[in-house]
N, C-alpha and C positions, 0 to 999 in steps of 0.2 A: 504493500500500500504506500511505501514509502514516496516511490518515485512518482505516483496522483500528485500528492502535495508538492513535491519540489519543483515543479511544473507552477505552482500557485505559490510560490514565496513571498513575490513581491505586495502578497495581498497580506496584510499584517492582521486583518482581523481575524483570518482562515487558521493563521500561528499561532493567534493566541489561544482561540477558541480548543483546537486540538490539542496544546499544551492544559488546559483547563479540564478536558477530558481525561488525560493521560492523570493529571493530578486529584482527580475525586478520590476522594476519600470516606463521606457522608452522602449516603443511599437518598437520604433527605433532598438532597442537590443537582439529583438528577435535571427532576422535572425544569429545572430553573433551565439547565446546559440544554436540556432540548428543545426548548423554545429558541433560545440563541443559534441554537442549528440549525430549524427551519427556517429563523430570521436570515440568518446569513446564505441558506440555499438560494430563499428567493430571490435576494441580490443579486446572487450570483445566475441565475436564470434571465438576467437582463442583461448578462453580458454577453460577447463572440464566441464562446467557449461550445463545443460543436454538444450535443445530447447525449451521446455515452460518455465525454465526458467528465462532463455534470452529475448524470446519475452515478457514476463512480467513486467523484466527492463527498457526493452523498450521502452513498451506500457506505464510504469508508468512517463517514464522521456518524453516522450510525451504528455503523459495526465497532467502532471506540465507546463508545455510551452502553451499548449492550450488553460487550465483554464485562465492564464497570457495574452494572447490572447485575451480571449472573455472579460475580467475584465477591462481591457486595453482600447480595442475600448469601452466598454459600454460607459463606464468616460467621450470617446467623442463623444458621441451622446445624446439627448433627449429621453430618453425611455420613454415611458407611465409608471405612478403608478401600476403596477398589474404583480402579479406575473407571471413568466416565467422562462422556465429551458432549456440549450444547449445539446442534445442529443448525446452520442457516437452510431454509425451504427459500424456492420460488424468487421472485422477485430480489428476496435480501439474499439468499444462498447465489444469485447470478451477480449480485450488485449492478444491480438497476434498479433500483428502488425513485421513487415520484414521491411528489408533496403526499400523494394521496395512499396510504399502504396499510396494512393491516399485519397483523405476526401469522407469520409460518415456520414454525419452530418442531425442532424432535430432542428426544437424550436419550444418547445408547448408554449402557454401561457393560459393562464382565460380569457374567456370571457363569457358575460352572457346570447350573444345571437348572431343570425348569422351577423345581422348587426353590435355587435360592433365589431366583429371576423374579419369582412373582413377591417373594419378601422384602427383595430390595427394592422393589418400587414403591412399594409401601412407605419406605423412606425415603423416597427422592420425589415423591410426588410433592407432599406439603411444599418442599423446595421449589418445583418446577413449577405448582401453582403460584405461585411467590411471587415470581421470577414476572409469568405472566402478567399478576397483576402491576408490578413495577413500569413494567412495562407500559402498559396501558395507562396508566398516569402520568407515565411521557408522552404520550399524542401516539402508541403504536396500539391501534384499535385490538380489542380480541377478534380473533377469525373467525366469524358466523360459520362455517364450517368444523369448529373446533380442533385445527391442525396446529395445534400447538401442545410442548410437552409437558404442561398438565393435565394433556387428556393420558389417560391409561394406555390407549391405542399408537398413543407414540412416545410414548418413554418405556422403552424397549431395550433387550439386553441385545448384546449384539449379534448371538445365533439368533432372536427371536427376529430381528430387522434383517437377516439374511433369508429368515423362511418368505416373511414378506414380500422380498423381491424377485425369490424363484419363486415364487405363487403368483406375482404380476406377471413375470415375463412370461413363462409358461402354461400357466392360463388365464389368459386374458380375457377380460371383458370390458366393457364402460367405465366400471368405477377404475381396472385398474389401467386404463390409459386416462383417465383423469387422473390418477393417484400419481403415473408417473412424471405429467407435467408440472406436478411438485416436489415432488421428492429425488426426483431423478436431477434435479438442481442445487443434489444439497451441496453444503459447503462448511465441514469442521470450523467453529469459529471459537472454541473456548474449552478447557480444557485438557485433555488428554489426545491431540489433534490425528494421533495414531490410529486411534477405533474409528473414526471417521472417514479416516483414508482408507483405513481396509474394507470398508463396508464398500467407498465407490468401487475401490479395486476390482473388489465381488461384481457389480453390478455394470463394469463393464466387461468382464468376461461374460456376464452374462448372453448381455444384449446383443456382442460380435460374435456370440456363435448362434444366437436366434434371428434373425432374418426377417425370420416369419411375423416376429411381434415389431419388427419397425416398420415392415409392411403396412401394418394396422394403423401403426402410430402415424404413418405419412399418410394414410386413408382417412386418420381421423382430422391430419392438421389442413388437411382442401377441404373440411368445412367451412372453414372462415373464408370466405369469399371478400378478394381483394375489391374495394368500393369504387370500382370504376366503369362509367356507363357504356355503351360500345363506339361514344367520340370521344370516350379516353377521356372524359368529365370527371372527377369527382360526384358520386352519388352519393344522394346525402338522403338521412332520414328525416327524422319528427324535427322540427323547428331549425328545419335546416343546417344540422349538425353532423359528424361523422364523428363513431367512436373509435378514436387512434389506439386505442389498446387493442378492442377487439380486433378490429379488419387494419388495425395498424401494423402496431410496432410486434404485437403476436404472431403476426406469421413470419417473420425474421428470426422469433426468440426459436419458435417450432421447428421449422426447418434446420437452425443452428445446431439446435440437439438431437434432430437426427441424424445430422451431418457425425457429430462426437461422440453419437452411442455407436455407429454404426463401425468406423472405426479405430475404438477406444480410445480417442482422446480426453485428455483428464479437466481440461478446461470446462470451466461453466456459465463463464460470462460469455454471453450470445456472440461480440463482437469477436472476442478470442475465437471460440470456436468457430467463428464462420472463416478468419483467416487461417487458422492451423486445423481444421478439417473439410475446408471448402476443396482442395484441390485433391485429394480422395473422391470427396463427391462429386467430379468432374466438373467443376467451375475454373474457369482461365484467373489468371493475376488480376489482370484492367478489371472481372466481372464481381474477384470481392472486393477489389478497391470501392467500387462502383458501390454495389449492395450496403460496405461499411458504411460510406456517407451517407446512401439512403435512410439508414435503419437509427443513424447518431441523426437526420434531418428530421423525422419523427420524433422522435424523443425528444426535442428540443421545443419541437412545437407544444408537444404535451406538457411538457415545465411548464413552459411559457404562459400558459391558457391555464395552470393552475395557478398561478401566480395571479394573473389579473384574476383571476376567480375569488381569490385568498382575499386582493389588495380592495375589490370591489365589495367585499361582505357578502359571496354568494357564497353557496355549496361547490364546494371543489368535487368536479366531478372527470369524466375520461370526454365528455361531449365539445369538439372544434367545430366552430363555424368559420367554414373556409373565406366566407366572403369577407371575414372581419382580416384578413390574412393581407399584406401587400403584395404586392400583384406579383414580385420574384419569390416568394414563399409559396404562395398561390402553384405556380409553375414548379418551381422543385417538389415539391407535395406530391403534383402527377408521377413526373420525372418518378420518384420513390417508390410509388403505389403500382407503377408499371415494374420497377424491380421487382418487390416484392413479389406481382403473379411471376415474375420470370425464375422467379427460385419455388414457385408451387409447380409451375413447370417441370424445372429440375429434378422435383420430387417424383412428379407425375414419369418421368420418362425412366428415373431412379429403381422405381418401385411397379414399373411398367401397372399405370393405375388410369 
């Protein structure tokens, strides 16, 4: 994360703020630093600085308060002796994280067998409920979903998160290619960072000798259908808006991981993966140069429109109206949105779909 910020030095408030991170001490204190970081995101969302980024800033001045977080409540609680690691999901597991996010969290730990698995959770829950609600006191909503590790279902020993993912990959259905575009983005961010890595390990061995389930998974991500009319218009929905998450910046993040499960590249940040396993997936140099700037020119827009969303007193939400866009935003917008079908293409011819 180091080299994000060194990139941003000359911005003094970015140094202090991360300094002030690095230095909590009082769980108390959080909520205050997280304000200070959304303040300072959205500044920085009105600067040249391209959408991934931004969201990498972010995601890193997030992922400092979090760690701070979970180290924090550990101190007051009883943990068991045996190792365990706090899991990044989704959005903060890729670091791409927006004004607008919610927690996607897991915790494996060691155990040596089913019965001591189901005791130790027993004690790491109250923790891991903790943790959650820490959280959400900082501005990171609970997941209406409830994928975070005070549910039971994902504070998990780490045979038990390994049955999980041979039970995705190997039989699949709905929930578990939903399950995988979260969990399949995790990212060790605190503790024992070992059990987190062995879990991807697992799960990209998995994925590159199964086939048959990125099939699906590329079957599932030409859902999302890219918003563009057939004069190559931006179509737009209900009050003349387009959701840059859904039909946006999603189908770059989807493609990207199929791109790196397919073969096992360890990266999880969309833009990573799309350069270090795009040319496996048969994309030329110019075509992920091309897609990166698409995929960072979304994201950017999405900041950007949360920001005024934020600055105006609305509901920060994922809905752009184009026409509010200057007329060169407007045009690269297209320019993106025709990448994007052109890597559902990819997939389509990838995954002969």
């Amino acid at each position: 994360m180091k080299d994000v910020f060194e990139q941003w030095l000359p911005c003094q408030q970015l140094t202090r703020l991360d300094r002030d991170l690095a230095l909590l001490d009082d769980i108390s204190k959080a909520a205050g630093l997280a304000g200070e970081v959304r303040r300072l995101s959205s500044a920085l969302a009105a600067s040249s600085a391209g959408g991934t980024q931004l969201t990498r800033i972010i995601s890193c001045l997030n992922d400092r308060l979090t760690a701070k977080v979970v180290a924090l409540t550990a101190g007051r609680h009883r943990l068991p002796p045996v190792e365990w690691c706090w899991l990044a999901l989704g959005s903060e597991g890729r670091q791409e994280q927006t004004f607008l996010t919610d927690q996607d969290n897991g915790l494996i730990f060691n155990a040596t067998s089913q019965q001591e698995a189901d005791a130790l959770r027993e004690l790491f829950l109250p923790f891991a409920e903790a943790v959650n609600q820490r959280l959400a006191e900082c501005g990171f909503l609970l997941c209406p979903g409830r994928i975070m590790a005070g549910n039971p279902a994902w504070c998990l020993s780490l045979d038990e998160w390994r049955e999980k993912f041979i039970d995705w990959v190997r039989r699949p259905d709905p929930a578990a290619l939903l399950n995988a575009s979260i969990f399949f983005d995790l990212r060790p961010l605190c503790g024992t960072l070992e059990l987190g890595e062995s879990l991807r390990t697992l799960l990209l061995s998995l994925t590159v000798d199964t086939p048959a389930f990125l099939h699906l998974m590329a079957a599932n991500a030409l859902h999302a259908e890219v918003p563009l009319n057939f004069r190559g218009e931006v179509a737009l929905e209900e009050h003349g808006e387009v959701d840059l998450k859904k039909f946006g910046s999603r189908i770059f993040v989807d493609a990207a991981r199929i791109f790196a499960l397919a073969c096992g590249e360890r990266s999880v940040n969309s833009a990573e993966r799309l350069r270090r396993a795009g040319p496996a997936a048969g994309l030329l140099e110019d075509e992920i140069a091309a897609v990166d700037a698409a995929f960072s020119h979304v994201l950017r827009l999405r900041l950007q429109q949360q920001a005024a969303d934020a600055a105006g007193g609305k509901v920060v939400g994922y809905g752009l109206k184009p026409a509010s866009l200057h007329e060169m935003d407007r045009a690269i917008l297209r320019e993106s949105l025709k990448l994007a079908r052109r890597l559902q293409q990819r997939l389509k011819l990838n995954y002969a779909l």
